[in-house]
N, C-alpha and C positions, 0 to 999 in steps of 0.2 A: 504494500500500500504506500504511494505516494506522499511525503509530509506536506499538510497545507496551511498550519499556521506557523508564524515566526518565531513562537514564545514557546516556552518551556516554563508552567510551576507546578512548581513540588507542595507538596503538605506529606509531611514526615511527623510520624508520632508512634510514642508505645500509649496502652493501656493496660488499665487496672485487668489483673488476670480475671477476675471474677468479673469482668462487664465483657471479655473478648469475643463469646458468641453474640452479643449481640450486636457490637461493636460492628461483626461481618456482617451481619443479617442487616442492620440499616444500611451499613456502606451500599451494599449491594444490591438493595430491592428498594431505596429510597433515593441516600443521599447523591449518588453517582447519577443515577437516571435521573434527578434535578437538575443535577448542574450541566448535566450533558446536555440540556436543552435552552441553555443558557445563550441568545446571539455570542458566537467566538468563540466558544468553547467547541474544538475539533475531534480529540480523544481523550478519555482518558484509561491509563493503564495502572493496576495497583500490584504493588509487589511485599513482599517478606522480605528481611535484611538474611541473609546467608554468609555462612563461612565462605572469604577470600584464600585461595591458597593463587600460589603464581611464583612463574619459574623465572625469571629476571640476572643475567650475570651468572647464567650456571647455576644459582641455588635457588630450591624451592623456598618458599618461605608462608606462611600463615599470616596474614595481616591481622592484627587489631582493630575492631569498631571504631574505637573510642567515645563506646557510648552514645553510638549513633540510634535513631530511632528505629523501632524491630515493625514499623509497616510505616508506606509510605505508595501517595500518590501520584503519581507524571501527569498531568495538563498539557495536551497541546491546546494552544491558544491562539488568533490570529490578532492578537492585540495585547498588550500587557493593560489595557484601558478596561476588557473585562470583569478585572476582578472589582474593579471603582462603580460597576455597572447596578441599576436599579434590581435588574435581573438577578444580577448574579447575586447580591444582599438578600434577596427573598431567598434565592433557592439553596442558599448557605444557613440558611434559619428558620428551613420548614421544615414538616415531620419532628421524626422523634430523635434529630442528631442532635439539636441545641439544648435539649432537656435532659434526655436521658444517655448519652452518649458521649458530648463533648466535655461536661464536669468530668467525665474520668477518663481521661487522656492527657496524656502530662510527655515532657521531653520534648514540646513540639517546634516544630523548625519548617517554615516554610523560605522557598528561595523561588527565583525569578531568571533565565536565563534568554538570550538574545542570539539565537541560532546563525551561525554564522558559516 
């Protein structure tokens, strides 16, 4: 599949163990198909943090985290002006992500990149 927005955000976070099914269960039957419908919003893709191993100068090596967040989302965007967007405000604060989901999420780190 062709990339067709410019932008790149992330939203990076762990959660509370005892909120993590549900945590998946809105991401995925709620908050994602929200925002997917957002004008700019092109994709998005959500992952797990995994073990880094890589073989670099002859030695394999294990990377460290450092404590990076253990689930995280990729946004393609065709604007970084979307996230500022009336749209995207609603559909970041409907359903059951801003009540019962987003108090117990913690470590979170979002970022913005300029696909170049």
């Amino acid at each position: 599949m062709a990339r067709v927005g410019n932008w790149i955000f992330t939203a990076a976070m762990d959660i509370d163990s005892d909120k993590e099914a549900l945590f998946h269960e809105v991401y995925e039957t709620e908050h994602v198909p929200l925002i997917l419908k957002v004008p700019g919003v092109v994709s998005c893709t959500r992952m797990k943090l995994d073990t880094l191993r890589i073989t670099m100068g002859g030695a394999t090596k294990e990377i460290d985290s450092q404590g990076a967040p253990r689930y995280a989302a990729v946004y393609e965007l065709t604007s970084p002006d979307v996230l500022t967007s009336e749209a995207f405000a609603k559909a970041v604060d409907h359903g059951r992500w801003p009540t019962e989901v987003r108090p117990f999420t913690k470590n979170r780190r979002h970022t913005m990149h300029k696909v170049i």
